[in-house]
N, C-alpha and C positions, 0 to 999 in steps of 0.2 A: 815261559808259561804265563796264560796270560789270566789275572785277576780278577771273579767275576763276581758279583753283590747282587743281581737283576736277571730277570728274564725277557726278552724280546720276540713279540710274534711276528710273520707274515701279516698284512694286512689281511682283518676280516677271517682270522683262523687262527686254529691253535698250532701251528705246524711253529716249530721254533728258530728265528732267523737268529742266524749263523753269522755276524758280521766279520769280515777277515776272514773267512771259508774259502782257499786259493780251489780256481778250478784245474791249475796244474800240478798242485800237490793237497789233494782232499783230508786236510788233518789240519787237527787244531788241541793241543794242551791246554786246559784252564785247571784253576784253581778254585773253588767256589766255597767261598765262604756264607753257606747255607743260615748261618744264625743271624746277618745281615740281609735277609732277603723281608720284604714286605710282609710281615704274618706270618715269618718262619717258614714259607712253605711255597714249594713251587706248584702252581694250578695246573689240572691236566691239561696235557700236549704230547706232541711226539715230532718225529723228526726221521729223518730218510736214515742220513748216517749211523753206525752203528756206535754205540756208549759205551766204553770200557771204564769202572770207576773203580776207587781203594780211598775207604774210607781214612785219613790221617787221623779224625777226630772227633767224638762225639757219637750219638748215634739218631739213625736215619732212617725214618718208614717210605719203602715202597710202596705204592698201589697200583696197581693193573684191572687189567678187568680178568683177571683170572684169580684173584686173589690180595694178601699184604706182608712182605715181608720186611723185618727189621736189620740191619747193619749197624752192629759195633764199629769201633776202631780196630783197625788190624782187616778186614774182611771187604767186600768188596764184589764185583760182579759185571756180567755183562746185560744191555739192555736191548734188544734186538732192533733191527732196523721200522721203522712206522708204527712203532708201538704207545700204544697210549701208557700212559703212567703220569702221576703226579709223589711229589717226594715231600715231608715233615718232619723234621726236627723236633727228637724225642726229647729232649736235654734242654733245661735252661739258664746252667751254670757254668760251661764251658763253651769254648768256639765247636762250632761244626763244620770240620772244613773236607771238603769232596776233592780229591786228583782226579780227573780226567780226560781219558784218552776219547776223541769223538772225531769218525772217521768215515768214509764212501769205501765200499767194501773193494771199490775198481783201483784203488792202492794197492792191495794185495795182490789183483788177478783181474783179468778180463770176466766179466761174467759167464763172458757165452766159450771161454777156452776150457782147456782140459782139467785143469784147477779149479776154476769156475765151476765147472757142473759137478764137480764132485767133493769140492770140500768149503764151497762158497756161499751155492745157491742153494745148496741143503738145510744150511741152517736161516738163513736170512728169509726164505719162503716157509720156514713151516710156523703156523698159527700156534701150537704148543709151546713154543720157546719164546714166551716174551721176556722173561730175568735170567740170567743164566746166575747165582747165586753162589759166591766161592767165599769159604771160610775155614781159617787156618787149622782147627781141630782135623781136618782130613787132609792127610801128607799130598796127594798129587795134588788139590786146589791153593794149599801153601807153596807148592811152586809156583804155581801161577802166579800167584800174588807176588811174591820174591820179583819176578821178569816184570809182571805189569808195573811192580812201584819203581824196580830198576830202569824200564824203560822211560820215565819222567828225568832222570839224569843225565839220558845225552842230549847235547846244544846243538841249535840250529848253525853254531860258528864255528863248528867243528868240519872238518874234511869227511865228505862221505857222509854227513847227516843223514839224509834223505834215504841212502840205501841201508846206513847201519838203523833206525829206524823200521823200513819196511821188513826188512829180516825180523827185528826184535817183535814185531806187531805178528808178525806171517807164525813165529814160534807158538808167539800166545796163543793165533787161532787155533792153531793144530791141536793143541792140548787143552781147549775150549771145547773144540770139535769130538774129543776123544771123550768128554764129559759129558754133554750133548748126546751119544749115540744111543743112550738107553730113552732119551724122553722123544727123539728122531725116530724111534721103533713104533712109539704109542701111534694108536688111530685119532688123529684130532679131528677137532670139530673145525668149520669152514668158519674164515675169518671174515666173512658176510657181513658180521654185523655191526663190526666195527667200522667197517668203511660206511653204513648206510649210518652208524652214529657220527662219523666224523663228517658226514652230509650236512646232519643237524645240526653238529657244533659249529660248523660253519655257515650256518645259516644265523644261528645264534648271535654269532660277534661280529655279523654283518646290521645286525637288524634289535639288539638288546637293547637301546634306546627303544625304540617301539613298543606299541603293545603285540605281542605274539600270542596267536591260539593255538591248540593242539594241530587241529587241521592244518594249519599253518608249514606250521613245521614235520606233520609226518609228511605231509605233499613235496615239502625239500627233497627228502628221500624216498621218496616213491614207494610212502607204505600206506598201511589204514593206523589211525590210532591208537589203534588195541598194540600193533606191533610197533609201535613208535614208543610206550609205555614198557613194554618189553625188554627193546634192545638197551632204553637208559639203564631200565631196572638191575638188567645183564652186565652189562657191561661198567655199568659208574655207583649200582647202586642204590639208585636216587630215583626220585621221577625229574619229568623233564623241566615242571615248575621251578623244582627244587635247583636242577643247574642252571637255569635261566636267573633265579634270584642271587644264586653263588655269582656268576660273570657279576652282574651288575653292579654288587657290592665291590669285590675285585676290582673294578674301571672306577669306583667312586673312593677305593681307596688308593688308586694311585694320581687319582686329582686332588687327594685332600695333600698328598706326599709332595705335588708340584707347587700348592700353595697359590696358582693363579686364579681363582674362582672363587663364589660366595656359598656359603654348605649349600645357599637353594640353588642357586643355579647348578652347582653339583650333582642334587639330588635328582635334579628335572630332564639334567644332560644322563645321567645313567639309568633311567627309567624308573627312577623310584621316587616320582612322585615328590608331594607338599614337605617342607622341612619336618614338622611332627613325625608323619611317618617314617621320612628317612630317617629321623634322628632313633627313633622305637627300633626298628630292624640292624640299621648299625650296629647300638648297644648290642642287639642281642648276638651280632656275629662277632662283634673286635673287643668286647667287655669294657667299652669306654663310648663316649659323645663321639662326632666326628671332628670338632674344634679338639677334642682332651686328641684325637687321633693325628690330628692337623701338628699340634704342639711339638706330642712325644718324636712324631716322625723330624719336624724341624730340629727340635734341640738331638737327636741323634745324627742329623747330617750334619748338622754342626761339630759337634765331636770326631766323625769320620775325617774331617776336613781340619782339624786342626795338627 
């Protein structure tokens, strides 16, 4: 299992690279200790693969564009395939550590086979199922949790990995699936607009040094303004200002983390302008300077590292 403190994009997107992703066996264990992550909290992204998680520790907020749901320890859940979410770390007296299982659903099954169309593409296509949310107070989703934390125990150096694995994952789905069929009933809304906002988010982390206008970026995705204001509002929450300012900060706090650059050149490489300014907006996101920011981060990789 492998041990993860950080998050890594695609160039220019929030889609999340996957380093060590085999494309002859689509699976990867990590471990993520969430309280070590830059700000407690991973920035919205998504990612093809489907997320099976079980909380060990701590507790953890979901957000989607459907909603925010919270994760004790003990509970756990699924995150659907190209789903937007970002996760926060509710706790900040204990470790917050995430198991999970993160996978290409063509593991299980062919997509276009007889399994595939019936017990694969049902849920990974439908726009209502972005969390699938399991927690022990309800007996069928406690087994789940039982297999998904049991399946973190078999070794890659054991005989027959690979297929005692896909069996163990293939059990989970079924009984994933059988929890699924009542929210598979509902009429959902067309997942539209998430793809024309993952347009702009990627127009966004292409071009956040820059100055961006609205026009700008509803033309990314091929809307008018009004509906560009719309789909952030829908889907994140926010206006689009507002996550244009969020990225920037983000990209300036992981330069102040690398420690190669001067807070101005920082400020002027992330779009945010004269050091005053930077230094005023900083404060008001990470409740410190970005040198007190620059500090804290050092003297804790330092600690990590001894």
């Amino acid at each position: 299992m492998k041990n993860i403190e950080s998050i890594a994009f695609h160039t220019g997107t929030r889609e999340e690279l996957l380093p060590d992703f085999p494309d002859d066996f689509p699976y990867l264990a990590s471990r993520a200790r969430l309280d070590r992550y830059a700000g407690q909290f991973v920035p919205w992204h998504w990612h093809r693969p489907v997320e099976l998680f079980y909380m060990e520790s701590g507790l953890l907020e979901y957000r989607t564009p459907g909603g925010r749901i919270l994760f004790p320890a003990g509970s756990g859940g699924m995150v659907n395939s190209n789903v937007l979410h970002t996760t926060r770390t509710m706790t900040m007296t204990e470790p917050n550590i995430q198991l999970l299982h993160i996978f290409d659903v063509s593991l299980l099954a062919d997509p276009a086979s007889r399994i595939g169309q019936s017990y694969i593409t049902p849920l990974i296509a439908a726009p209502q199922l972005e969390i699938l949310p399991l927690f022990p107070a309800d007996p069928d989703q406690k087994k789940i949790l039982h297999l998904l934390l049991q399946a973190f125990s078999l070794s890659d150096q054991d005989f027959g990995y690979e297929l005692k694995l896909r069996n163990a994952l293939s059990q989970i789905w079924l009984l994933l699936f059988e929890q699924a069929r009542p929210l598979l009933a509902r009429n959902a809304k067309s997942g539209g607009g998430n793809e024309k906002l993952k347009q702009m988010m990627i127009f966004i982390h292409e071009h956040f040094p820059e100055k961006i206008s609205i026009s700008q970026l509803a033309a990314a995705a091929c809307l008018s303004e009004r509906e560009c204001f719309r789909v952030f509002q829908e889907c994140l929450h926010m206006t689009p200002m507002e996550y244009l300012k969020s990225c920037r900060l983000q990209a300036a706090c992981r330069m102040l983390e690398q420690g190669q650059t001067s807070l101005t050149e920082t400020g002027q490489a992330c779009g945010l302008g004269s050091g005053s300014y930077f230094g005023k907006i900083f404060r008001e996101y990470a409740g410190c300077t970005p040198s007190e920011y620059r500090k804290k981060w050092q003297d804790f990789d330092s600690f990590r590292q001894e």
